[in-house]
C-alpha positions as CSV (number, residue, x, y, z in Angstrom):
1,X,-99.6,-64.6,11.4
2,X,-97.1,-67.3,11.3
3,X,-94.2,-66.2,10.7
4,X,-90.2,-67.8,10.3
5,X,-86.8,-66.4,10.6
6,X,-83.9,-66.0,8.1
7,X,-81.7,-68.2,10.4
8,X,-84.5,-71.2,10.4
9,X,-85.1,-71.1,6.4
10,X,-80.7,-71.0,6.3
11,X,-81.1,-74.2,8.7
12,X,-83.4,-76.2,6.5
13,X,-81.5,-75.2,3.4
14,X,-78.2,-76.8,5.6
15,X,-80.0,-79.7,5.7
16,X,-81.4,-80.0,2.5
17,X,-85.3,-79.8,2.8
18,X,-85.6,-76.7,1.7
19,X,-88.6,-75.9,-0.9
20,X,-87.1,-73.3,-3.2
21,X,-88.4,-72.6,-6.3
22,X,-87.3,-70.1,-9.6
23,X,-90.2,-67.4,-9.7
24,X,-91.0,-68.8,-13.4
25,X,-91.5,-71.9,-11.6
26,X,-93.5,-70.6,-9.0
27,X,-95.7,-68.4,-11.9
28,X,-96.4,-72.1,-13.6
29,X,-97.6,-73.9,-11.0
30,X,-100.0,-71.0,-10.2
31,X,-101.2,-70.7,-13.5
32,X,-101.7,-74.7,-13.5
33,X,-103.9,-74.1,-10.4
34,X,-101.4,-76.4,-8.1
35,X,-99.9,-73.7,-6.0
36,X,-97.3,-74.5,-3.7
37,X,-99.2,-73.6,-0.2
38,X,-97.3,-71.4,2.4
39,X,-95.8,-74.4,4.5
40,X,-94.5,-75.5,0.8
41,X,-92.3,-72.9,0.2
42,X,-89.0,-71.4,1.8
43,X,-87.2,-69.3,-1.0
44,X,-88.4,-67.8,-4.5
45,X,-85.6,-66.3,-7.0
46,X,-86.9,-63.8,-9.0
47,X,-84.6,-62.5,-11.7
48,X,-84.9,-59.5,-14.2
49,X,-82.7,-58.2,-17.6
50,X,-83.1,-55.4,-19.4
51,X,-81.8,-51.9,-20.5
52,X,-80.8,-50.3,-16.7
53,X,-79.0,-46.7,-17.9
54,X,-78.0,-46.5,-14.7
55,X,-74.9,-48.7,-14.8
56,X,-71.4,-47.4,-14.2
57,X,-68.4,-49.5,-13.7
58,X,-65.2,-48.3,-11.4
59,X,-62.0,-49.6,-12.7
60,X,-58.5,-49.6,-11.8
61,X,-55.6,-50.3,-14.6
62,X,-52.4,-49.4,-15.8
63,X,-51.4,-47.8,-18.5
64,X,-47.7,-46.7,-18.7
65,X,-44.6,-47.3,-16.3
66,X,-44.5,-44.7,-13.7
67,X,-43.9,-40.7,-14.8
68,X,-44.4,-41.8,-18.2
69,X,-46.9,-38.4,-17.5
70,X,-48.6,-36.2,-15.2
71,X,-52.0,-36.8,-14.9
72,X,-54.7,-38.4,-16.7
73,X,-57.1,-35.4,-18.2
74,X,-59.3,-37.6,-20.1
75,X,-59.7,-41.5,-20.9
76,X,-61.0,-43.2,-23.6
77,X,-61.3,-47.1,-23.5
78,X,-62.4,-48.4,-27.8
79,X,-63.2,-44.7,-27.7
80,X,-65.8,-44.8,-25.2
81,X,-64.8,-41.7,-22.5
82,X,-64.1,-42.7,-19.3
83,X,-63.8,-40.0,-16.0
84,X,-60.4,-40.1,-14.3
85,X,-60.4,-40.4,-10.5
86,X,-61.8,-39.7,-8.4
87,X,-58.3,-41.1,-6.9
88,X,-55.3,-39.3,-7.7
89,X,-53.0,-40.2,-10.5
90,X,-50.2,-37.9,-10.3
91,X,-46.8,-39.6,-12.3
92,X,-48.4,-43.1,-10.8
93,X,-49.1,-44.4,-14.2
94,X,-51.9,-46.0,-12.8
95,X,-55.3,-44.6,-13.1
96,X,-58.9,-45.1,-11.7
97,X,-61.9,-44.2,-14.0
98,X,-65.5,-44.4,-14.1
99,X,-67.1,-45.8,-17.0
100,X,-71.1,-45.0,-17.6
101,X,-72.9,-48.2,-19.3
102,X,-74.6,-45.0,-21.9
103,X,-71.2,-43.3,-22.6
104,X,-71.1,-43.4,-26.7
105,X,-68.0,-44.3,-28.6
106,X,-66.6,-41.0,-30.0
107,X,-66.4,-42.7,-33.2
108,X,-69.9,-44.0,-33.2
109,X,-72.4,-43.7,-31.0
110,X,-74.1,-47.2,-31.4
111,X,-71.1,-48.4,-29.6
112,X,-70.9,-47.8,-25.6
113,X,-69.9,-48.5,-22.4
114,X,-72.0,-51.6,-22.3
115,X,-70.5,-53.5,-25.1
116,X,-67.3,-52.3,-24.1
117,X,-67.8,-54.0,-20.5
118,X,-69.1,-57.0,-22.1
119,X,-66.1,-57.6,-24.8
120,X,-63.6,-56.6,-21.6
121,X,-65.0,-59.6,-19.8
122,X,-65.2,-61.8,-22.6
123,X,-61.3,-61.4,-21.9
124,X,-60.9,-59.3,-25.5
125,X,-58.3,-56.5,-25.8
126,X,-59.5,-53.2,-25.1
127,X,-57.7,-49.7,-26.3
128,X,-56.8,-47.3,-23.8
129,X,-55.6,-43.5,-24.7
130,X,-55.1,-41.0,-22.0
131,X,-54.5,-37.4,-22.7
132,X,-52.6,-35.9,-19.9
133,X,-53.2,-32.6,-18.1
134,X,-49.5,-31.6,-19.6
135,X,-50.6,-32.5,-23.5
136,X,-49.5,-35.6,-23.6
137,X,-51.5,-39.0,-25.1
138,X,-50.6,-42.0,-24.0
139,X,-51.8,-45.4,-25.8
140,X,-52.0,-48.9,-24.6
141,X,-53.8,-52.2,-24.6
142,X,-55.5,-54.0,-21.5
143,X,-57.8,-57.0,-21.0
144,X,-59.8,-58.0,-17.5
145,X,-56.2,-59.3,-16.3
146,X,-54.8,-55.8,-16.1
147,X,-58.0,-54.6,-14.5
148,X,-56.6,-54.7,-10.7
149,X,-60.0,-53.9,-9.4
150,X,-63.7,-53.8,-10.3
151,X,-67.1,-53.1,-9.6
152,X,-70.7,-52.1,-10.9
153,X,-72.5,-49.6,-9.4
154,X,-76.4,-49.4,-10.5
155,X,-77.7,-46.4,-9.5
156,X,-81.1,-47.5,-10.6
157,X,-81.6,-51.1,-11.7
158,X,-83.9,-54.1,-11.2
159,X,-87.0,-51.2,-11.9
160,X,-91.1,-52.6,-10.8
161,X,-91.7,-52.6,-14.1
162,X,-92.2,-50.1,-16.9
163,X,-94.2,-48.8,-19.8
164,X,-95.1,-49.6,-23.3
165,X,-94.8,-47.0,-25.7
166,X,-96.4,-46.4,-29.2
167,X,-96.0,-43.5,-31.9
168,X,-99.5,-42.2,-32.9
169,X,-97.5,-39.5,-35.0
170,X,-97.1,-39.5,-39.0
171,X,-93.2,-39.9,-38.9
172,X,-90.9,-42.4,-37.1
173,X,-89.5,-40.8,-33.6
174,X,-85.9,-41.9,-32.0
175,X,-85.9,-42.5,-28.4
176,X,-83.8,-44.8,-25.9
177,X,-87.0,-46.6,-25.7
178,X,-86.7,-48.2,-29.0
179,X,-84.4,-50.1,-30.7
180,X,-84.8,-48.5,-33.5
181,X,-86.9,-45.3,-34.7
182,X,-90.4,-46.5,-33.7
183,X,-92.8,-45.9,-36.9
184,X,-96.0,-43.6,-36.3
185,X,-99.1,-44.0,-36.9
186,X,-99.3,-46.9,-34.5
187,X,-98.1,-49.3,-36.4
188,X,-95.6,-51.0,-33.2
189,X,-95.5,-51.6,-29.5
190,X,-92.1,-51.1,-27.5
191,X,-92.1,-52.1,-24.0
192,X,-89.6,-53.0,-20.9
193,X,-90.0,-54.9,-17.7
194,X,-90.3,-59.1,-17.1
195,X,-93.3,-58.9,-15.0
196,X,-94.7,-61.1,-12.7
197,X,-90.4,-62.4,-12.7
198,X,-88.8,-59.2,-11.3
199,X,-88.4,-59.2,-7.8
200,X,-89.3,-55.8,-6.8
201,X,-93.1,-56.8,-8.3
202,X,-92.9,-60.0,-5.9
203,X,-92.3,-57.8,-2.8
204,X,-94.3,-55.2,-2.3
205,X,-93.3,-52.9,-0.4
206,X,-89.5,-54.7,0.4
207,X,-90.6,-56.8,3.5
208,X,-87.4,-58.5,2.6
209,X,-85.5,-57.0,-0.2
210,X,-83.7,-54.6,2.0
211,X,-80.3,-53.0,2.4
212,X,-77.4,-55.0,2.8
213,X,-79.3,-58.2,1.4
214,X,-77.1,-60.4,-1.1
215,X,-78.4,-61.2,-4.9
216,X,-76.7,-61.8,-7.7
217,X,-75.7,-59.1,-10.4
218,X,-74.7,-60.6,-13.6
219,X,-73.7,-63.8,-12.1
220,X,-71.6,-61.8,-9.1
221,X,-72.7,-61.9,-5.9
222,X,-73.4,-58.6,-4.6
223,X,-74.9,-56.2,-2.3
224,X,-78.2,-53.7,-2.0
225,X,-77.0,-50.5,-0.9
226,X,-81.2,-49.2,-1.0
227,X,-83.5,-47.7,-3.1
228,X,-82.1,-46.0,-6.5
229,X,-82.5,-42.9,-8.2
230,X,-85.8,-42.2,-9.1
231,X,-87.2,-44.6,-6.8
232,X,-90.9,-44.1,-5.5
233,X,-93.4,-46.1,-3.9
234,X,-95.2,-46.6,-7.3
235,X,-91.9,-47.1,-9.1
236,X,-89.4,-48.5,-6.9
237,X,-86.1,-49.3,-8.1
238,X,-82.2,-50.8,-6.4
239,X,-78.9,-48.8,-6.4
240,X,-77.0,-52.4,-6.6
241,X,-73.4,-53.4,-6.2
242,X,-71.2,-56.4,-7.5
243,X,-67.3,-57.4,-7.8
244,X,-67.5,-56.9,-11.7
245,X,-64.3,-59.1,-12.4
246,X,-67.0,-62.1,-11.2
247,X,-69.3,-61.5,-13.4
248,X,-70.6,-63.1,-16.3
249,X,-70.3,-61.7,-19.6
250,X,-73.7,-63.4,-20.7
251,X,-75.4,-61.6,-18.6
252,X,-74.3,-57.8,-19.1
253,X,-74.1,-56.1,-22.6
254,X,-75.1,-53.9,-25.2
255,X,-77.8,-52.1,-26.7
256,X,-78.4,-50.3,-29.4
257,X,-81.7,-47.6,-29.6
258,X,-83.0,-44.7,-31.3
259,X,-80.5,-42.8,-29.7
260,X,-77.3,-44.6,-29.9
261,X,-76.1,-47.5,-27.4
262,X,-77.2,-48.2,-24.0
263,X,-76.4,-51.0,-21.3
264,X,-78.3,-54.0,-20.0
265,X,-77.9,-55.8,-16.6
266,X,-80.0,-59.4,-15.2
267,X,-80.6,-59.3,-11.5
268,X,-81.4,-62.1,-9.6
269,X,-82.5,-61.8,-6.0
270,X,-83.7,-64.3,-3.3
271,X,-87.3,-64.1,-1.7
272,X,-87.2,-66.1,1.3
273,X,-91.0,-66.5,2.8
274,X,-90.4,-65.6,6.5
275,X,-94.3,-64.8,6.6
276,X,-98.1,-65.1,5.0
277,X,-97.9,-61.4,3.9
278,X,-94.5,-62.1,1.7
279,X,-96.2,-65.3,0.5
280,X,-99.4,-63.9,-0.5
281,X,-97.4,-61.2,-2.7
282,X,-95.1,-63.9,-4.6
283,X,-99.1,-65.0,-5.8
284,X,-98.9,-62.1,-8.5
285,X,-99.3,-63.7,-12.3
286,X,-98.5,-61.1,-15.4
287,X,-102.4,-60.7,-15.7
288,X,-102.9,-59.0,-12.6
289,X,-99.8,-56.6,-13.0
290,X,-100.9,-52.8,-15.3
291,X,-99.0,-52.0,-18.2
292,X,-99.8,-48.1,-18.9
293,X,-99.0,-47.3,-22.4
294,X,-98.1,-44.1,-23.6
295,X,-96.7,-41.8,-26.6
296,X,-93.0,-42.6,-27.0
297,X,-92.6,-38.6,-28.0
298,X,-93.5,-37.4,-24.4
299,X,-93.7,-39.8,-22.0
300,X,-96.4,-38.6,-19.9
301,X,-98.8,-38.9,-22.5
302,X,-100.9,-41.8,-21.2
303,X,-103.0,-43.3,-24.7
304,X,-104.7,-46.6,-22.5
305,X,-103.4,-49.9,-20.4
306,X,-102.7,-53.1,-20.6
307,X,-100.9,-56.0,-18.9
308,X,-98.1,-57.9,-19.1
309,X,-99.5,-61.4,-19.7
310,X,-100.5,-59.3,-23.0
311,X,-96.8,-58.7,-23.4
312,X,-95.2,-62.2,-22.7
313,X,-98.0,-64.6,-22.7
314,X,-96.3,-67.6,-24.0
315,X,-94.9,-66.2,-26.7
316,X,-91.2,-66.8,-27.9
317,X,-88.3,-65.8,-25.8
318,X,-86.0,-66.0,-29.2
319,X,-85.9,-66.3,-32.5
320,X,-85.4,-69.3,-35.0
321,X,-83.4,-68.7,-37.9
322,X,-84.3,-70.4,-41.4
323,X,-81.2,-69.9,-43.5
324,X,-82.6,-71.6,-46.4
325,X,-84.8,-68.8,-46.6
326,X,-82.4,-65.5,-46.5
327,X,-81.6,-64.1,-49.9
328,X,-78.8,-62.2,-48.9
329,X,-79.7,-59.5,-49.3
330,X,-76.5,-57.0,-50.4
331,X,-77.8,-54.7,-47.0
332,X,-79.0,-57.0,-44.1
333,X,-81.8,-55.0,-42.9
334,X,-81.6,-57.4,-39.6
335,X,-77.7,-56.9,-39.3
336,X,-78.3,-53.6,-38.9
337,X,-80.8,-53.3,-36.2
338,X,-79.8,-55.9,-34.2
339,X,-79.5,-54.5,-30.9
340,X,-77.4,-56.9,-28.9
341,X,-75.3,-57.6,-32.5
342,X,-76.4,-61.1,-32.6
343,X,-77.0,-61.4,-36.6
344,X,-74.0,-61.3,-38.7
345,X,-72.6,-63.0,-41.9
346,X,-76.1,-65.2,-41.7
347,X,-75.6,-66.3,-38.2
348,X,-77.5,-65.4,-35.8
349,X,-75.6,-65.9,-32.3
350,X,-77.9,-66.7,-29.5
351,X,-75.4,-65.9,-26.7
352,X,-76.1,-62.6,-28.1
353,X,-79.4,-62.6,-28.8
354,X,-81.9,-60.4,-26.3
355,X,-85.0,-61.9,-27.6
356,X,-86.2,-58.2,-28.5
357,X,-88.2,-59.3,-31.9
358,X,-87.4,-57.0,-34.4
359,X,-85.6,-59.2,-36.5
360,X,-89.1,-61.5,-37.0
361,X,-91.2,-58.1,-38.1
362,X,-88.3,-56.4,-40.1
363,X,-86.7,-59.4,-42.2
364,X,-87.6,-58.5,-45.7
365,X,-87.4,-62.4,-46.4
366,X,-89.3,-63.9,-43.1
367,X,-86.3,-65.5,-42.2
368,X,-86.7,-65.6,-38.7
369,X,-89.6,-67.6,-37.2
370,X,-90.8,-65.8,-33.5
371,X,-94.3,-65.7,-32.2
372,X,-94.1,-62.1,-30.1
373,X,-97.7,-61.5,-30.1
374,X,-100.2,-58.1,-30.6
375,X,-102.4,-56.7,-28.2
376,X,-105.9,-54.9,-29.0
377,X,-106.5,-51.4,-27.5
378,X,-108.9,-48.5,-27.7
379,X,-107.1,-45.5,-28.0
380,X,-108.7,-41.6,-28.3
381,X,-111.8,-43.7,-28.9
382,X,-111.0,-46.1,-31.7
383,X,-109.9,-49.8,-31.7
384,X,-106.6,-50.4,-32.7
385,X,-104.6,-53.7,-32.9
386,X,-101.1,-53.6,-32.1
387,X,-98.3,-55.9,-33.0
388,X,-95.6,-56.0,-30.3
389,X,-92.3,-55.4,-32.3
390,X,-89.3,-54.6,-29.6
391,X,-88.8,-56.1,-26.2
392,X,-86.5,-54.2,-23.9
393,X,-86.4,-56.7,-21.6
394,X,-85.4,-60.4,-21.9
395,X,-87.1,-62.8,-19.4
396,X,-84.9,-65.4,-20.7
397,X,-81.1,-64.2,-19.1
398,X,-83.8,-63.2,-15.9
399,X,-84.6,-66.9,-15.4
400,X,-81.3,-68.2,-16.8
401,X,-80.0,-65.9,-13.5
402,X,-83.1,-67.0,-11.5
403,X,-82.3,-70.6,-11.8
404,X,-78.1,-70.3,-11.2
405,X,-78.9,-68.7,-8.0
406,X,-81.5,-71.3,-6.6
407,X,-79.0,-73.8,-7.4
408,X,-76.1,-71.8,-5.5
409,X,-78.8,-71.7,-2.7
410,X,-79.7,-75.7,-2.8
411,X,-76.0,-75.8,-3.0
412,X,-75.1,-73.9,0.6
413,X,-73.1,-71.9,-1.8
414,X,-75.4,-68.9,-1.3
415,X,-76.5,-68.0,2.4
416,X,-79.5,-65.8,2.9
């Protein structure tokens, strides 16, 4: 087998003859039947977004002069609660916290830790109260240039992959794996994962995504610490770690689903070919990667399969809004399940935008033009056509990421 080193593919990057590609490029060529051959490639990015619960942020602040009180009992940042510690605090003023991407607002639950950590790097003002082990509440302000120190721990992120989900049921069911109750009667596909894009599907089984490789975590450079919770051979996932303060607010957000809000990350890793067996895996297209599909009201209910070039084909990545169209309406049914927030007073905001699709299948007024396709399937027995209404997953931030970090690469801003 031929095979190269790490330190040969760093030397022809160095010297700028380097063949690195973006895995969407990569997919295109393959599809086009023009496949770049093994001597023709060095380095693949592969990039992934989408809902990845296990997010927590560690930050450190301050929030009154010192011995203003004793010890921080509980924190609440915009109401979301934060856990003090696990560092001491005692009369320092000062306090360390964790902050889960699914902690809910305690004044509404659509609001979370994830558009809390977005609108903090967006450099907006955030509300802090601590109530002290001694009964005391303390209020303040910060933004990111109070935070002194931060950083994202994923405890499972950048997943193989997922599952679609339907409701075969007579009523709508709530469930983080919808944006929105998910009607029965089978009437709407849900699904996560960017396919043939994410690198854990283009390196089977982690020839060289391995501990202590760098990647890019919402624009940050950062660090694998190994496999993540809940990681299996079938369904491997990352426990991931970035400098938070570095990253990108585009890339790490918001959203909102059946049962209240969640967090989304992009991931963007490097794939350098050091041998035929890491080439022949980058060769995967959508159409060859399983999609099972199952009941959203227990998930181990398996109804059929499919794929994901069924899922992403080339259908739209986002929307197109027609304003001429909207009758504005006295309740925006799109303003209000919006996961990301990105429709509001008529605008929609595509920095915000996640691509997710419900706003083309619930505008009451077809205002919004997006092609996000249907997929035919035999379940218990009879043919059913599904349309594909929520996307969990945006391949558009994973190649966005995909592409910045080939160019850091081509750059020598980025060693392997």
């Amino acid at each position: 087998m031929t095979t190269r080193s790490i330190s040969q593919i760093n030397e022809k990057i160095e010297n700028g003859e380097a063949n690195i590609y973006t895995a969407e490029e990569f997919k295109k060529l393959i599809k086009k039947g023009d496949t770049p051959s093994f001597e023709e490639v060095d380095v693949v990015t592969a990039g992934t977004c989408g809902v990845m619960s296990g997010t927590a942020a560690i930050l450190n602040f301050i929030v009154s002069p010192p011995g203003e009180f004793i010890r921080a009992r509980e924190v609440f940042l915009n109401g979301v609660p934060a856990y003090a510690g696990p560092c001491p605090n005692e009369w320092l003023g000062a306090i360390d916290v964790i902050l889960h991407g699914t902690a809910h607002s305690i004044h509404d639950e659509n609001y979370g830790g994830g558009f809390l950590l977005k609108e903090l790097l967006q450099g907006k003002e955030v509300d802090v109260r601590v109530e002290s082990v001694e009964g005391k509440t303390v209020e303040n302000t910060i933004t990111i240039d109070d935070v002194g120190r931060g950083q994202i721990i994923g405890t499972r992120m950048a997943f193989k992959n997922y599952t679609a989900f339907v409701n075969s049921y007579n009523e709508p069911i709530s469930s983080i794996f919808s944006a929105i109750p998910l009607e029965g009667n089978l009437s709407g596909l849900t699904f996560s994962g960017c396919g043939a894009l994410n690198p854990l599907q283009n390196d089977v089984p982690h020839n060289v995504i391995k501990n202590g490789c760098k990647f890019l975590l919402n624009g940050a450079e950062g660090y694998i610490l190994g496999d993540g919770t809940r990681s299996s051979a079938e369904k491997p996932n990352l426990m991931l770690t970035a400098d938070y303060k570095q990253m990108d607010p585009y890339y790490i957000g918001g959203y909102k689903t059946g049962q209240g809000g969640e967090v989304y990350d992009t991931v963007a890793i490097p794939i350098p070919v050091i041998n035929e067996e890491v080439y022949n895996n980058l060769l995967i297209t959508d159409s060859d990667i399983e999609l099972p599909l199952a009941e959203i009201k227990g998930r181990h209910l398996p109804l059929g399969e499919t794929n994901y070039e069924e899922m992403w084909g080339d259908y739209d990545l986002r929307p197109q809004f027609d304003g001429s169209s909207c009758n504005k309406c006295e309740t925006c049914k799109v303003e209000s399940i919006c996961p990301t927030n990105a429709f509001k007073n008529e605008r929609l905001d595509l920095s915000l935008c996640f691509g997710c699709g419900l706003c083309a299948h619930y505008c009451r007024h077809d205002s919004f033009n997006m092609t996000t396709g249907d997929v035919d399937l035999e379940i218990n027995g009879k043919n059913v056509n599904i349309p594909i209404i929520c996307r969990q997953s945006d391949r558009l931030r994973g190649n966005k990421l995909s592409l910045e970090l080939k160019k850091l690469i081509e750059n020598n801003q980025f060693k392997l």
